[in-house]
MILUMDREN-833201 format. One record per residue (C-alpha): x negated, y, z negated; residue in one letter. Coordinates in steps of 0.2 Angstrom, whole numbers. Layout:
N
{u->X | v->Y | w->Z | aa->a} .
...
***
This chain:
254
{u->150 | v->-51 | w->-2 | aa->x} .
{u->144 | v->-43 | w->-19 | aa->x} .
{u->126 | v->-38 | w->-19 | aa->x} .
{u->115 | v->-49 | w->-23 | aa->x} .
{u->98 | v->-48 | w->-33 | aa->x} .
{u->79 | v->-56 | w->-32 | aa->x} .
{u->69 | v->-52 | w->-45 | aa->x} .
{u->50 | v->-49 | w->-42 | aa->x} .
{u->36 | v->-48 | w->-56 | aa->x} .
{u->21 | v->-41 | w->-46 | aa->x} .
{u->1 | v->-40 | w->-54 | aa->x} .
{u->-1 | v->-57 | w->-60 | aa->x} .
{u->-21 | v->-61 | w->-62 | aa->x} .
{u->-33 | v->-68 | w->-74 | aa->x} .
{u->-34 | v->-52 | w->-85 | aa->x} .
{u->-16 | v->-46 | w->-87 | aa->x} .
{u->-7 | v->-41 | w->-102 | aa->x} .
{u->-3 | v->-57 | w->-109 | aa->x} .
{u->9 | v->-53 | w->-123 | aa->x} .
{u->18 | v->-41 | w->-110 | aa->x} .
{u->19 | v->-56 | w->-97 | aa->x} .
{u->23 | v->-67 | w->-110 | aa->x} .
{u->37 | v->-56 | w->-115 | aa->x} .
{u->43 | v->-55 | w->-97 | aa->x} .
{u->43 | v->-74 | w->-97 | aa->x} .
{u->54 | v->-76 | w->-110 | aa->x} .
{u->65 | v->-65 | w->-105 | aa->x} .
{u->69 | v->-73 | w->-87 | aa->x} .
{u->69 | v->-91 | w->-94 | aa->x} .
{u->84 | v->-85 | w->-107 | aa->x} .
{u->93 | v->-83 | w->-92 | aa->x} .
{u->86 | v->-96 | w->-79 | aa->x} .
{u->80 | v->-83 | w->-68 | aa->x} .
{u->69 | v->-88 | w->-55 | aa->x} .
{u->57 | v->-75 | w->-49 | aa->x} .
{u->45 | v->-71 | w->-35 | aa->x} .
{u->28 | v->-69 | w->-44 | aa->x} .
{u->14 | v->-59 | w->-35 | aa->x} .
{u->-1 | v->-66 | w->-39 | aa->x} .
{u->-19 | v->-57 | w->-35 | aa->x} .
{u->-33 | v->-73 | w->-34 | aa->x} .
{u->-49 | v->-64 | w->-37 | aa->x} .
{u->-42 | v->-45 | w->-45 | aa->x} .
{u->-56 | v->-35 | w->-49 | aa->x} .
{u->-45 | v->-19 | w->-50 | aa->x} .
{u->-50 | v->-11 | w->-66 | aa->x} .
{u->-30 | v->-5 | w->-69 | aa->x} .
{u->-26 | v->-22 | w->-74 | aa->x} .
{u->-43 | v->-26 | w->-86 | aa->x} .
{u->-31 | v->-30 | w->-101 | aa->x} .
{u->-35 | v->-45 | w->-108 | aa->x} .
{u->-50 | v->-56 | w->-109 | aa->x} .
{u->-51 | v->-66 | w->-94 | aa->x} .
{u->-40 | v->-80 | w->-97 | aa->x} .
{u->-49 | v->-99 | w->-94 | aa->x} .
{u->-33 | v->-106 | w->-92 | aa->x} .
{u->-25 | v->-93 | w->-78 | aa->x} .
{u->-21 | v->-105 | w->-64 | aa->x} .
{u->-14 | v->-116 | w->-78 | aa->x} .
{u->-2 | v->-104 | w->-80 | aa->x} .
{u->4 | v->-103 | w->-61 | aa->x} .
{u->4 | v->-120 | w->-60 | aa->x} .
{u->18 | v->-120 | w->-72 | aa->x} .
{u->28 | v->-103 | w->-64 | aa->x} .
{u->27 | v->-115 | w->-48 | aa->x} .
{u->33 | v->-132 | w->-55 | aa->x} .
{u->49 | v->-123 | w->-65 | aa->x} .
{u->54 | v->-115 | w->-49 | aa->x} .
{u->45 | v->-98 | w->-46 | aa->x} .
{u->39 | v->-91 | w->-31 | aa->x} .
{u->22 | v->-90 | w->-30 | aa->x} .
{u->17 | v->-74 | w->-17 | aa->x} .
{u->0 | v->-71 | w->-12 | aa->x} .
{u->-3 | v->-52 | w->-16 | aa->x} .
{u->-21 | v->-49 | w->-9 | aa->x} .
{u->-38 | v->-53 | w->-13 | aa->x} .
{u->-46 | v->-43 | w->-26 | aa->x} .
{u->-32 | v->-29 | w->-25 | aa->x} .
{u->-47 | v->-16 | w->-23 | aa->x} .
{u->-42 | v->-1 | w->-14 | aa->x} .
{u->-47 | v->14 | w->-2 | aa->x} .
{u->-41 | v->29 | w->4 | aa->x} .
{u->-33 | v->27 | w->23 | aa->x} .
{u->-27 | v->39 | w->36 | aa->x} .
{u->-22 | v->25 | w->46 | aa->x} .
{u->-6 | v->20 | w->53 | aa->x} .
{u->4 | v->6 | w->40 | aa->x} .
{u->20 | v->-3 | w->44 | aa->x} .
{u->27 | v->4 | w->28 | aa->x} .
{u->17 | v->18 | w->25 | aa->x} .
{u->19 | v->22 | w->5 | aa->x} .
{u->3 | v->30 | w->-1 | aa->x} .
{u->-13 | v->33 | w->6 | aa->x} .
{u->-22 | v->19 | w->-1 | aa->x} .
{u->-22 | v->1 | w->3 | aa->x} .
{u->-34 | v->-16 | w->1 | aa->x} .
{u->-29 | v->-19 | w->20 | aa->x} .
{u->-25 | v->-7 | w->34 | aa->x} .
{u->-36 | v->1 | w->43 | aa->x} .
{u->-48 | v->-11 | w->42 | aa->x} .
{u->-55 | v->-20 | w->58 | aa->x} .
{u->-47 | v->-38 | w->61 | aa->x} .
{u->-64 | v->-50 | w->58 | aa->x} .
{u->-63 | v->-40 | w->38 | aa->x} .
{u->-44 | v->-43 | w->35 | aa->x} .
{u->-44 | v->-61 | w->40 | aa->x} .
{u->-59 | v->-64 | w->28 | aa->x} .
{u->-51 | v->-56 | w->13 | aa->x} .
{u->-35 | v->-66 | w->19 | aa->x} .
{u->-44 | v->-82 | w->19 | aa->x} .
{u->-56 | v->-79 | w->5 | aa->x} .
{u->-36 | v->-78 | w->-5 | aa->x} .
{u->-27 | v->-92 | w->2 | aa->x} .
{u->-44 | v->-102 | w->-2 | aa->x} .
{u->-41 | v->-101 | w->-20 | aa->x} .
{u->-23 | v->-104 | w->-19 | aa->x} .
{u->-26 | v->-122 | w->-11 | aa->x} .
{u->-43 | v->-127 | w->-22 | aa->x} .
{u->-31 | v->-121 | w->-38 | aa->x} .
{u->-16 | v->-133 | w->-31 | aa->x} .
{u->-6 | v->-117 | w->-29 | aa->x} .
{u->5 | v->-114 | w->-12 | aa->x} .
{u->11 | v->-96 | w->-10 | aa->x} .
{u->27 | v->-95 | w->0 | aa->x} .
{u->27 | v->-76 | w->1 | aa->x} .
{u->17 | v->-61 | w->6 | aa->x} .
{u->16 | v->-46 | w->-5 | aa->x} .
{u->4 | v->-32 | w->-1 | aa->x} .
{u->-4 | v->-23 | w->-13 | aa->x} .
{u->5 | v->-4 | w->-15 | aa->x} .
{u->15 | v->-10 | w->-2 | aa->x} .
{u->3 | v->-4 | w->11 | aa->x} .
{u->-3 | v->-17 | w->29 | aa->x} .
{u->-4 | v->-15 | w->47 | aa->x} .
{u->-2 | v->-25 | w->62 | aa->x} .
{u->-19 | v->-33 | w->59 | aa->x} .
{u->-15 | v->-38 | w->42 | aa->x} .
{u->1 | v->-48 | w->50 | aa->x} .
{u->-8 | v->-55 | w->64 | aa->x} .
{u->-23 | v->-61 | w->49 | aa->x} .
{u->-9 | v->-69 | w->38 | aa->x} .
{u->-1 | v->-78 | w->53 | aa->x} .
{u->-20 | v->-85 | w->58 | aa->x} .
{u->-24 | v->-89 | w->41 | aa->x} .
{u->-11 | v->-96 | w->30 | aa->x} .
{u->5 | v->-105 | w->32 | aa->x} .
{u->14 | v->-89 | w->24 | aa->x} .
{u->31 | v->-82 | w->35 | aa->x} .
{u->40 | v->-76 | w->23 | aa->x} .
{u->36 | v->-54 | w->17 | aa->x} .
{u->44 | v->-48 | w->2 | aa->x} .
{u->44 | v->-29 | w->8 | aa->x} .
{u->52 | v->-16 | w->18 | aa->x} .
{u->69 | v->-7 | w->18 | aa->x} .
{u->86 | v->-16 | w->23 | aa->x} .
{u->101 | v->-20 | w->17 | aa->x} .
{u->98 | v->-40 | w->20 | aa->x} .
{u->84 | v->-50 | w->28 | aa->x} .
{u->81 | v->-48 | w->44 | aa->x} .
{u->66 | v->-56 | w->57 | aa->x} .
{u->53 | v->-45 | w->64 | aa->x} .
{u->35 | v->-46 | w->70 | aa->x} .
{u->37 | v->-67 | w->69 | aa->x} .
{u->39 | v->-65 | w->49 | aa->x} .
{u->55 | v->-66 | w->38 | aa->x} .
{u->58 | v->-50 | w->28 | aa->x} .
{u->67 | v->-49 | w->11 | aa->x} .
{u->67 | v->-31 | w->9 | aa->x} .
{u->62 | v->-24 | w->-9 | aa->x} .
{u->69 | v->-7 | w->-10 | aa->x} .
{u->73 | v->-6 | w->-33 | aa->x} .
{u->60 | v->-4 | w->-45 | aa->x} .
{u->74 | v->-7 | w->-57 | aa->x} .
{u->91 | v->-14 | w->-59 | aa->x} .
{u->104 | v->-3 | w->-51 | aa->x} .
{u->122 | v->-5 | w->-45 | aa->x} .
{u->121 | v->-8 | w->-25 | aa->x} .
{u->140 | v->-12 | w->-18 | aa->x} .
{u->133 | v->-25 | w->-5 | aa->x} .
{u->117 | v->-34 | w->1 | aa->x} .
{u->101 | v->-40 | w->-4 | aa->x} .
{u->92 | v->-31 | w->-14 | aa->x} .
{u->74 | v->-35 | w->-23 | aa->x} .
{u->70 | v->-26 | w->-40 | aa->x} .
{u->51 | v->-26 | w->-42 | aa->x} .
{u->45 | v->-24 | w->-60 | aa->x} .
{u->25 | v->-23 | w->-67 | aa->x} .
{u->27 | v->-31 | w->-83 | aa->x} .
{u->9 | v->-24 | w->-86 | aa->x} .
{u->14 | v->-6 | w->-87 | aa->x} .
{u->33 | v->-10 | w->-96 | aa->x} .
{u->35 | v->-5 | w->-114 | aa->x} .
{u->45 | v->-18 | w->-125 | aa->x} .
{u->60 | v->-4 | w->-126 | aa->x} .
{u->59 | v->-6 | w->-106 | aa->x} .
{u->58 | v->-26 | w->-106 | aa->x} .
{u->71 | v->-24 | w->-117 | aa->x} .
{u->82 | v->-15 | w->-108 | aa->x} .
{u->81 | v->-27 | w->-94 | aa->x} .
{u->86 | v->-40 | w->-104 | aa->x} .
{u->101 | v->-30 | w->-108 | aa->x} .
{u->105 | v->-25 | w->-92 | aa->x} .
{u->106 | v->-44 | w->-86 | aa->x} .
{u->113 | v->-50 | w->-100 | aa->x} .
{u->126 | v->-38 | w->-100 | aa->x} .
{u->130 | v->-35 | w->-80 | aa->x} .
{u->119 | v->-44 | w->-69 | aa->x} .
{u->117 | v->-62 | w->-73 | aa->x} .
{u->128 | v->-70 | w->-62 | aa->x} .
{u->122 | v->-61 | w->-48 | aa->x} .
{u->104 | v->-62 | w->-48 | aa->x} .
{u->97 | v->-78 | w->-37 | aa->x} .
{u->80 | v->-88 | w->-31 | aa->x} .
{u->70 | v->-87 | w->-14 | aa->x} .
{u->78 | v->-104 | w->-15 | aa->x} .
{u->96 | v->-97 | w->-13 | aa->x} .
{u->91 | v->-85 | w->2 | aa->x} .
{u->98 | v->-90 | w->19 | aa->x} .
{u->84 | v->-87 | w->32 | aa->x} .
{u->91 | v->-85 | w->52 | aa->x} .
{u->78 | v->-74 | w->66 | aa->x} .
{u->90 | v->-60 | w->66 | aa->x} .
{u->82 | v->-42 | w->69 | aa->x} .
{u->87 | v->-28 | w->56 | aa->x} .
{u->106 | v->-23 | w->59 | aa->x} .
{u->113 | v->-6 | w->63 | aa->x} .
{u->119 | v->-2 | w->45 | aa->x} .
{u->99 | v->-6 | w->37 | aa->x} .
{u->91 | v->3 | w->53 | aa->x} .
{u->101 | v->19 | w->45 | aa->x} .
{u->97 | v->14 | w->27 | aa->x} .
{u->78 | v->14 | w->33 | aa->x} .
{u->77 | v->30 | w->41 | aa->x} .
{u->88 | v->36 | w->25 | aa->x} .
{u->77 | v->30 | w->13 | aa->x} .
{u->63 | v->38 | w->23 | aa->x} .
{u->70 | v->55 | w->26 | aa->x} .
{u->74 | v->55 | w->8 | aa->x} .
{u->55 | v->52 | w->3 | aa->x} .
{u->50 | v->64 | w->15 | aa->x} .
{u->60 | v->78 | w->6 | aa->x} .
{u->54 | v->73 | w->-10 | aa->x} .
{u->35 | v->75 | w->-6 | aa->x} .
{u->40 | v->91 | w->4 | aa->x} .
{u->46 | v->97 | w->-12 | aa->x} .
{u->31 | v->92 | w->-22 | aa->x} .
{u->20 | v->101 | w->-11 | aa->x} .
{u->31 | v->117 | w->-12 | aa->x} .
{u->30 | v->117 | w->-29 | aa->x} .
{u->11 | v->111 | w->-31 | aa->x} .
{u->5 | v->127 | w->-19 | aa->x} .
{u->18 | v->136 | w->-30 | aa->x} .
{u->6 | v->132 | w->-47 | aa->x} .
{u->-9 | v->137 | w->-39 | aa->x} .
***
């Protein structure tokens, strides 16, 4: 089977760049595209103060859900700290989650789905701010919301683990893949036109016909297979060079 694409749009909140989402909108309605849309309730990150705040915010969700969008619940405030502590997918150092004792998740978790339901919104998906969660976070989601689906983690396809569904997001733009599933992440907040652009061209010109909906993906309880247990610990060893690397040459400048 040819690969196929997901695209997700993640930072949505009541202070976004609206021309830049706007733009993004466009874009993916040209082609009928139907993405997963991360969306932080209460985001009180200062990265993403870039436009007034917008009265009519959940408006606007409420119309990405009723044309087909996935709605994902990404966080709370999408605050973060500094962590040492173990994480399921462990990106950076710093996280709104892990780390954090259970009672303190679960609030966060609940303080979020909470606005969801009293703004007639239903998030289908979890997506972690920077990627980053523990156990605890997993066991907060399942206690709090109806949410079994996580758009994270490296495979080829989606696979079952720790009692959720996982539709692996492993492109942060649109690139060639042989086979599989694969999710392309994009933050229309930090894109340039030239980049949105770009995009447009690359579906337009190659990846139309293959990108698909949540609503197209086949779910079974299958754990990871062989072939994306070896992509995993490639993709890790791979990261693990790189930051080697950086360190080399970061002591090198001193």
């Amino acid at each position: 089977m040819k690969a196929r694409y997901l695209i997700r749009i993640d930072d949505a909140c009541h202070t976004m760049d609206r021309t830049k989402w706007q733009l993004m909108e466009d874009i993916l309605d040209e082609f009928n595209i139907k993405p997963i849309v991360s969306v932080i309730p209460e985001s009180r990150d200062p990265g993403f103060m870039l436009d007034e705040p917008d009265e009519g915010f959940w408006n606007k969700v409420r119309a990405w859900q009723s044309k087909g969008w996935t709605i994902a619940l990404h966080g709370y405030t999408h605050q973060l700290h500094e962590t040492e502590s173990p994480m399921i997918l462990p990106y950076y150092k710093r996280t709104e989650f892990a780390g954090l004792p259970y009672e303190k998740q679960a609030a966060k978790i609940r303080a979020s789905w909470n606005i969801f339901n009293e703004h007639r919104v239903t998030p289908k998906i979890w997506v972690a701010p920077a990627h980053t969660f523990d156990k605890i976070t997993l066991h907060a989601i399942r206690n709090e919301t109806d949410i079994k689906f996580i758009s994270d983690g490296i495979a080829l396809d989606v696979y079952y683990e720790y009692d959720f569904y996982w539709i692996p997001q492993q492109l942060w733009n649109l690139t060639e893949r042989f086979s599989g599933l694969w999710t392309v992440c994009l933050h229309p907040n930090s894109m340039s036109n030239e980049e949105m652009q770009t995009f447009r061209q690359l579906v337009r010109n190659k990846f139309s016909e293959r990108i698909i909906s949540f609503s197209d993906v086949t779910f079974n309880k299958t754990p990871k297979t062989i072939l994306s247990r070896l992509f995993h610990m490639h993709v890790w060893l791979q990261r693990k060079k790189i930051r080697y690397a950086l360190s080399i040459f970061n002591n090198c400048k001193k």
